[in-house]
C-alpha positions in Angstrom: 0.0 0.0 0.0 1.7 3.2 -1.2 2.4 5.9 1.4 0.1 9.3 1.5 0.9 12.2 0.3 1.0 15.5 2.5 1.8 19.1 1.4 2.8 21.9 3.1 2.7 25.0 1.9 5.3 27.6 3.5 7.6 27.2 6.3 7.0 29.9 8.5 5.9 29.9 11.9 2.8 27.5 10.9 4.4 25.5 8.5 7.4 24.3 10.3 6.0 23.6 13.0 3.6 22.0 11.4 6.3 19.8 9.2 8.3 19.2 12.3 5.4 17.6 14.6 4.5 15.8 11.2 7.9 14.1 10.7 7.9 12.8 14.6 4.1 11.6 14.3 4.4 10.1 10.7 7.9 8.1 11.4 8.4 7.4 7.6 4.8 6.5 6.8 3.8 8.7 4.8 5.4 11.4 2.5 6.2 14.6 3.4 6.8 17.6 1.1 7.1 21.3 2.1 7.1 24.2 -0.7 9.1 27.2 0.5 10.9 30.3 -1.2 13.4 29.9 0.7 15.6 26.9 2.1 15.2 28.7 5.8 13.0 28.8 8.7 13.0 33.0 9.7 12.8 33.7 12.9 11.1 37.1 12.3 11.0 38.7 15.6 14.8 39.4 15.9 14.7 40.8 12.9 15.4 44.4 13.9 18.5 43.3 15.1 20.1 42.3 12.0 19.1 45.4 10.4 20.5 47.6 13.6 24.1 45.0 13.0 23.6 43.4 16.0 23.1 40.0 15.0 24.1 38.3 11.6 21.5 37.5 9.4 22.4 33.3 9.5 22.1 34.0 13.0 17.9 34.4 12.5 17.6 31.3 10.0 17.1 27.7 10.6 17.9 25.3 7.9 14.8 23.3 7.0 17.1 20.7 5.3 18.9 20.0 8.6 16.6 19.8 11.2 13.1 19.0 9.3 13.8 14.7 8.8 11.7 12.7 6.7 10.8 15.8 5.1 11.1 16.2 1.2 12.2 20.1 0.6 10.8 21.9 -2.8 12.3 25.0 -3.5 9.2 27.2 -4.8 5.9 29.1 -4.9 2.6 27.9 -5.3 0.7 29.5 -8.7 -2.4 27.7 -8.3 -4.4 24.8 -6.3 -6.8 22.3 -8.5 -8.7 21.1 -5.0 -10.5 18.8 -7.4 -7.5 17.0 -8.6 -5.9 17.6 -5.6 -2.4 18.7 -7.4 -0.4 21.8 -7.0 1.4 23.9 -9.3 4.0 26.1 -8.9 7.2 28.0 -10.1 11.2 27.4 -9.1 13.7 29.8 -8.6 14.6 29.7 -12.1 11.3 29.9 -13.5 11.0 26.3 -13.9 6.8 24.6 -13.3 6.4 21.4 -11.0 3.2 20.1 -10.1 3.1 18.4 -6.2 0.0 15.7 -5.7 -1.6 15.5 -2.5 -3.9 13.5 -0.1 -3.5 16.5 2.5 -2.5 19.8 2.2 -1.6 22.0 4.6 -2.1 25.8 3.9 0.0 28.1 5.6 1.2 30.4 3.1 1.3 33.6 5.9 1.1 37.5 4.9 2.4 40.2 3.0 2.4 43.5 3.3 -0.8 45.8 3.9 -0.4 48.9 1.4 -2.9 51.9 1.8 -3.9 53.6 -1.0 -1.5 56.6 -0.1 0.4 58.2 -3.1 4.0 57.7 -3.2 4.3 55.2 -0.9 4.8 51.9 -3.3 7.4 53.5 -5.2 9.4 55.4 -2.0 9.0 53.0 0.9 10.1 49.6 1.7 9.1 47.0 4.2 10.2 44.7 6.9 9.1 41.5 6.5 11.9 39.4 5.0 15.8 39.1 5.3 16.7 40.8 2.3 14.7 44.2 3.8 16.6 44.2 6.9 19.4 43.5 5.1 18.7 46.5 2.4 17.7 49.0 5.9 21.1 47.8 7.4 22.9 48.9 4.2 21.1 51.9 3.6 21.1 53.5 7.0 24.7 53.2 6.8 25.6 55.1 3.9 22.9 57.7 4.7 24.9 58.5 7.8 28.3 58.4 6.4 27.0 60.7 3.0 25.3 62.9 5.9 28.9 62.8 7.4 30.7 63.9 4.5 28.5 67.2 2.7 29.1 70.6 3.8 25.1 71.1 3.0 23.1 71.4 6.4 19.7 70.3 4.4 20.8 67.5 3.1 22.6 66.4 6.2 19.3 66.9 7.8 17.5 64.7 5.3 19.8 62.3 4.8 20.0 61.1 8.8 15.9 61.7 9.3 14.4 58.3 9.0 10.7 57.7 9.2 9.0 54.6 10.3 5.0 54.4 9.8 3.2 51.8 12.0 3.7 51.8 16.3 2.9 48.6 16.3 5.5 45.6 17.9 7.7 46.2 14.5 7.7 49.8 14.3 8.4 50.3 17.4 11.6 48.1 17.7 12.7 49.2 14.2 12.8 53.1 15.7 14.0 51.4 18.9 16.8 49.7 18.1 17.5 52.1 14.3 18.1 55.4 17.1 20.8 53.5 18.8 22.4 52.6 15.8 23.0 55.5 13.9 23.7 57.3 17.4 26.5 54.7 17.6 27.7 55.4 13.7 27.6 59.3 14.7 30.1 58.9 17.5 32.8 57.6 14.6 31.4 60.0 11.5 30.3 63.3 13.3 27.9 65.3 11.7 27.7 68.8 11.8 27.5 70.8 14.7 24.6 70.8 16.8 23.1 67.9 14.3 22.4 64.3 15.1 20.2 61.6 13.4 16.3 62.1 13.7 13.8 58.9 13.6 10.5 59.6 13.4 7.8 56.8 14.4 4.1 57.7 12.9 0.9 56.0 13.7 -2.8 56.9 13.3 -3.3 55.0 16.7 -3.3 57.2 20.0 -0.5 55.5 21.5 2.4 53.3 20.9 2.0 49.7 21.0 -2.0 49.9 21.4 -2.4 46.2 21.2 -0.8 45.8 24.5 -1.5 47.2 28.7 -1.4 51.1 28.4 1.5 51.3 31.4 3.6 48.5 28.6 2.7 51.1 26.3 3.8 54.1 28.3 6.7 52.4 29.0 8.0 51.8 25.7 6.6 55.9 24.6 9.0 57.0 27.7 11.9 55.0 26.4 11.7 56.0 22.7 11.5 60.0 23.7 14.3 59.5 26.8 16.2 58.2 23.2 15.1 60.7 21.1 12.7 59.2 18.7 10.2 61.5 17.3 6.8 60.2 18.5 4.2 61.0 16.7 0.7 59.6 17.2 -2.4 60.6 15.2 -0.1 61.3 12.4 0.3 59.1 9.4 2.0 60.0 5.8 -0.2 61.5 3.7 2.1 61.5 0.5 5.4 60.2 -0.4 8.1 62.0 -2.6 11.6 61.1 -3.9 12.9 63.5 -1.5 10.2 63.5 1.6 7.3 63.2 2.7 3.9 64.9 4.0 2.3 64.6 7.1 -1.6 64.0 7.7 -1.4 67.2 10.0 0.1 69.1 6.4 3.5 69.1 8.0 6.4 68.4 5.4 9.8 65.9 6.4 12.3 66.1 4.1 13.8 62.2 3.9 15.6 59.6 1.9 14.2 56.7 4.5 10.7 55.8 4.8 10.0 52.0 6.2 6.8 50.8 5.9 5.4 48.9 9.2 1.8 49.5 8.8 0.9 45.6 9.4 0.2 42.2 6.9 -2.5 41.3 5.4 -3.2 37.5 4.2 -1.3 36.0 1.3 -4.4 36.4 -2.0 -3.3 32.5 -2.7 -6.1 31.5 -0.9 -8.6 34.0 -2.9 -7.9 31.9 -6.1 -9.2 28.7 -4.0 -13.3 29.7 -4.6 -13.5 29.3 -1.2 -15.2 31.2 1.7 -12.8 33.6 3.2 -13.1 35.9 6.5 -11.2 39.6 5.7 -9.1 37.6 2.8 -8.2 34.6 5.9 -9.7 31.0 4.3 -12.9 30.1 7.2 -11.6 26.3 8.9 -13.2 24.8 11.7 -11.8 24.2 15.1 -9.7 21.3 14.2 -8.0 24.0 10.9 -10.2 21.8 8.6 -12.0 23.5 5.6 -15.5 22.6 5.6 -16.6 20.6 2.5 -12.4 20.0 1.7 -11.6 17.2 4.7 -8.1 16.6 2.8 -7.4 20.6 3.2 -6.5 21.7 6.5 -5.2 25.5 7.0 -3.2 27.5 9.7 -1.6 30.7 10.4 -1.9 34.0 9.0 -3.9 32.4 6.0 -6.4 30.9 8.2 -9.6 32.5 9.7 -9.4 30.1 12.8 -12.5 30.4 15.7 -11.7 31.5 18.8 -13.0 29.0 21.0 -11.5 31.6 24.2 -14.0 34.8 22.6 -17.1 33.1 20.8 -18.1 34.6 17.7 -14.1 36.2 16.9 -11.3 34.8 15.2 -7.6 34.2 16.4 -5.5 37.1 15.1 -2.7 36.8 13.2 0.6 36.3 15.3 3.3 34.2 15.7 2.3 32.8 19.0 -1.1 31.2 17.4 0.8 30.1 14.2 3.1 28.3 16.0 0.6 26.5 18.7 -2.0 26.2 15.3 1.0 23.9 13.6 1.5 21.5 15.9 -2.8 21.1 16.2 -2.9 20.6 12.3 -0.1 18.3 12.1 -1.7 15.9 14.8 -5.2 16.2 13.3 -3.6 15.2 10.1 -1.8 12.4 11.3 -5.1 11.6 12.9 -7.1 12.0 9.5 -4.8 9.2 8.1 -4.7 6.6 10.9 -1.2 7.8 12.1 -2.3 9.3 15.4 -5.1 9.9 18.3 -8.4 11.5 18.5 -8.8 15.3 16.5 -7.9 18.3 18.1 -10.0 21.7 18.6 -7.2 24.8 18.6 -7.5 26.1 22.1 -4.9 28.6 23.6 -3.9 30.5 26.5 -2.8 34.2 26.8 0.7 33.8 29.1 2.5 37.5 27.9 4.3 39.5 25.5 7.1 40.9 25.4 9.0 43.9 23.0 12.3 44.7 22.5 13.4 48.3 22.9 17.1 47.9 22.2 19.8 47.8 24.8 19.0 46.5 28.3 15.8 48.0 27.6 12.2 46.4 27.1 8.5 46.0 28.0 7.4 42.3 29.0 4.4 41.0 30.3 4.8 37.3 31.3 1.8 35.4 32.8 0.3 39.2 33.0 3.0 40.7 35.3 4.3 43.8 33.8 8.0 44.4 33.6 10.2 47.2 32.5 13.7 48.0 31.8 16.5 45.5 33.2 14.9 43.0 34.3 12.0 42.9 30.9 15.5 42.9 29.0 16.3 39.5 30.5 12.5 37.9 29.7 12.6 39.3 26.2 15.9 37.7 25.5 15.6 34.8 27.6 12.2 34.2 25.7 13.4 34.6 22.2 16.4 31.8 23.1 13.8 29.3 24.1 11.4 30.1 21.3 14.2 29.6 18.8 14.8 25.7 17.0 18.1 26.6 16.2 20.9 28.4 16.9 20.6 29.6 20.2 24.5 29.5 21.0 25.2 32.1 18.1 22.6 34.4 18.8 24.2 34.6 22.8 27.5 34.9 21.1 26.4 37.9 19.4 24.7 39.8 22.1 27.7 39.0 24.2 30.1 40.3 21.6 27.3 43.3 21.0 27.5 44.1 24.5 31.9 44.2 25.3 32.3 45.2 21.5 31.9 48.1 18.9 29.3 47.7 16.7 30.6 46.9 12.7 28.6 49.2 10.6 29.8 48.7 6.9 27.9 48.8 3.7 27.8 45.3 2.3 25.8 46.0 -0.7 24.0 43.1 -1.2 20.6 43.9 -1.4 19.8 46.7 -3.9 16.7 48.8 -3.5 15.2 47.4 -6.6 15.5 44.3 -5.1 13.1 44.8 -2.2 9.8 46.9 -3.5 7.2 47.2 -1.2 4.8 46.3 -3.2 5.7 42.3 -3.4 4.3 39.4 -2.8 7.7 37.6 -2.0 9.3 40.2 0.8 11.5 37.1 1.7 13.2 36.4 -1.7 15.2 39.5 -3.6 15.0 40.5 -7.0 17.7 39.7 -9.3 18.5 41.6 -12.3 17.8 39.5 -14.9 16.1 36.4 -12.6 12.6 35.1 -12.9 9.8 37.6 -11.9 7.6 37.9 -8.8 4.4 39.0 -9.0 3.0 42.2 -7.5 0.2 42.2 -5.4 -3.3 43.6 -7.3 -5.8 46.0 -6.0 -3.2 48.1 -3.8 -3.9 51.3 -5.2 0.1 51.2 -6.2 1.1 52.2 -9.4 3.4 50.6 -12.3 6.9 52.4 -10.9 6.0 49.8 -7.7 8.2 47.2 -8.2 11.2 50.5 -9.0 11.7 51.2 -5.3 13.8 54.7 -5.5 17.3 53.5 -4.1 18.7 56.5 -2.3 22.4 56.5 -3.1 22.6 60.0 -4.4 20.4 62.8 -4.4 18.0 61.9 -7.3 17.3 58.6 -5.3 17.7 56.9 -8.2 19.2 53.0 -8.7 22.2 52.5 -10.5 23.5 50.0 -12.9 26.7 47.9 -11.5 28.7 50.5 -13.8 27.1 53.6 -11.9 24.7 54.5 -14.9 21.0 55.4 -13.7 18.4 53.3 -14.6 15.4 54.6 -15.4 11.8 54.3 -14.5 10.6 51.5 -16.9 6.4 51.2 -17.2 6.3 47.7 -16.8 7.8 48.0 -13.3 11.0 46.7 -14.8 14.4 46.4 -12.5 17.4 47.8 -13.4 20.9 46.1 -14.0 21.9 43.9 -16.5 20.2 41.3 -18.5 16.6 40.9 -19.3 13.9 42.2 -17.3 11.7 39.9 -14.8 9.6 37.7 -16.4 5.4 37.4 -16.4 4.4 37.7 -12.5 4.1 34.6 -10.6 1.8 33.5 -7.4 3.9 33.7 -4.3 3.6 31.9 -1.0 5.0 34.3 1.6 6.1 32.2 4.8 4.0 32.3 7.5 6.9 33.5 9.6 5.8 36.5 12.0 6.5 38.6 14.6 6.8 36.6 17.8 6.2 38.2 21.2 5.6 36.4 24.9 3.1 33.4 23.7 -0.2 35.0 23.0 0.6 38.6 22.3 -2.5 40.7 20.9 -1.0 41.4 17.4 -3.1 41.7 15.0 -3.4 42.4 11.1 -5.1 45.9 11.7 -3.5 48.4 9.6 -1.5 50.3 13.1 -0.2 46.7 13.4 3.4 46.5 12.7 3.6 43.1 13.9 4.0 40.4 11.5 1.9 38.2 10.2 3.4 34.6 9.4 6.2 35.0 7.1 
């Protein structure tokens, strides 16, 4: 009797966890395939600390060859579904189509990122949901600060080191957190001129900072940010973005090469092309992350409009915490579906905390509802994140060890163009490559065709440069600059379900102040 056949579809949060508990319950009895992007696990929540060069960006990734067994690893992303003939189809890193047959499939394809209909912002702004954006933010910080360094202009000093981050959410605020420290840091070796120092700016239409979580956590973390001089702004959003700045909701203009998009996720539209009923774009499964009508289909995550079985009538929100406990549910109730295991599982969970990193010794926790601030927060929110990581827990303690006795290294490595990273993306966790397959842009964001030409911001013009230092212009297909032929027709992607990860059970959710992270 031939072995079934399970798919899963992305490996963030959801997914692995989901393929892990799988491989242990299966023991070699069935087949196991995950489709990622990306040969990685992400461990999203540290994220801000690879952009801020405190931690190396292996130092967030866990291979999924090496510590997923039994599980069969296809490189990809997921075009289309035929639930009938229960096969998928989807595209390679080099543009190459496979088809993967099923008996389950596992849904947990994660977010994107939620763009507003706001002008400018497609074509100016960049996210913070994948490695290659932290890496491009790590990158680009550092040569604003040292080109801030080096011109005798006071304006464009000024607008070179002001960075502005939109979204207060968990990711927001970290990004401000941790991006003030750092370019304080790089000012001490490349002073600016006198009197001058770099300027972040953090912007949310919310009335406070953090709103998902307690209001003295959220005080907290507002008194930390102004004590470091972050501009705070709440009730204040962008109203349009520029090449060189942008406007304020309150009419207020900011002159800026740096805006970083935090404004929250919103499901990946893979599941829209499934025909089946959705909640806010999230595909509607039952208690046990079944899809009525489609037994062999089970779905968790960001993708997944799961019940809450703690608030009747509501819907877990998207966060890392759920993701992760929702994996291990949908793997046993699969194993259960084919024999392999006990009795099916209704997703039930338990608020224990959050917690937030402010940078430094500094952060706001709240484990098992006990607030906590500065030192001793610091030692939960690390302490947490080394217990919640499946790999590489030694070498992220080595780094905040050496972060801590040590200078921080801020070079430009220039791997990650700007081109490479647009905002408006369906795949934040792979980069463009000039010449390389394309990805497809996300539809019905209000964005227009210069969206997938994110300005780069090496020189004035903020425009992107071919390897030889010619400028590249502006194509109306959305085409990238560089060498060789231009992306390809769009693609479906499966972002990751990787997110933001607090305490177990933080509030995040997709609401456009979130900053947090859906799966990815």
């Amino acid at each position: 009797m031939s072995r079934p056949r399970i798919v899963i579809v992305g490996a963030g949060f959801a997914g692995y966890r989901t393929a892990r508990t799988l491989s242990r319950l299966a023991r070699g009895r069935a087949h196991i395939t995950l489709l990622n992007p990306t040969d990685y696990f992400l461990y999203l929540p540290l994220l801000p600390q690879v952009a801020a060069g405190i931690l190396e960006p292996r130092r967030v990734t866990v291979s999924l060859s090496d510590t997923l067994r039994d599980v069969r690893l296809v490189l990809g992303q997921a075009d289309r579904i035929d639930l009938d003939g229960r096969t998928l189809h989807y595209t390679g890193p080099e543009d190459e189509e496979g088809t993967l047959a099923y008996d389950r499939l596992v849904l947990t394809a994660g977010s994107v990122n939620k763009l507003l209909p706001i002008p400018g912002v497609a074509e100016h702004a960049h996210g913070f949901r994948g490695l290659p954006e932290a890496l491009y933010l790590r990158d680009h910080v550092t040569r604003q600060v040292e080109l801030a360094a080096a011109t005798d202009d006071p304006e464009t000093c000024a607008a070179r080191c002001t960075f502005v981050v939109v979204g207060a959410g968990y990711t927001g605020t970290e990004v401000a957190a941790h991006g003030q420290m750092f370019t304080d840091a790089q000012v001490r070796r490349h002073p600016l001129r006198r009197g001058m120092r770099p300027r972040w700016m953090l912007l949310d239409v919310a009335p406070r900072v953090l709103p998902e979580m307690d209001k003295k956590l959220s005080a907290t973390a507002d008194r930390v940010l102004r004590q470091r001089g972050v501009d705070v702004r709440m009730g204040t959003s962008v109203q349009e973005a520029t090449h060189d700045g942008v406007v304020l909701t309150d009419g207020e203009s900011v002159a800026t090469r740096t805006l970083v998009w935090c404004v929250g996720v919103r499901p990946d539209p893979l599941v829209e092309s499934l025909g089946l009923p959705t909640e806010r774009g999230r595909l509607l499964v039952d208690p046990h992350l079944q899809v009525p009508g489609r037994p062999e289909v089970f779905s968790c995550g960001d993708v997944a409009a799961v019940p809450d079985l703690e608030k009747p009538g509501g819907y877990t929100p998207m966060t890392a915490q759920h993701a992760w406990r929702q994996g291990r549910v949908a793997a046993e109730n699969v194993a259960a579906s084919l024999g392999s295991g006990g009795q099916r599982k209704a997703y039930r969970h338990r608020d224990l905390g959050f917690v937030v990193d402010l940078g430094g010794a500094k952060a706001a926790a709240n484990p098992l509802g006990v607030p906590l601030s500065g030192v001793p927060a610091g030692a939960v929110t690390r302490g947490y994140h080394l217990a919640a990581m499946p790999g590489n827990r030694v070498r992220v303690a080595a780094d905040w060890l050496l972060d801590a006795v040590l200078p921080r290294q801020a070079v430009q490595l220039g791997l990650v163009r700007s081109w490479s990273v647009p905002l408006d993306t369906s795949s934040p966790e792979v980069a463009r490559v000039a010449g390389g397959p394309g990805r497809r842009q996300q539809a019905g964001t209000g964005s227009g065709p210069g969206a997938a030409l994110a300005s780069d911001t090496d020189g004035d013009d903020r425009r992107d440069t071919r390897p030889g230092g010619e400028p590249a212009k502006n194509q109306p297909g959305g085409k990238p600059p560089g060498p060789g032929p231009a992306p390809g027709p769009v693609k479906r992607t499966d972002a990751p379900d990787g997110k933001r990860t607090a305490h177990p059970d933080d509030p995040r959710t997709d609401d456009p102040d979130d900053s947090a992270k859906g799966d990815s």
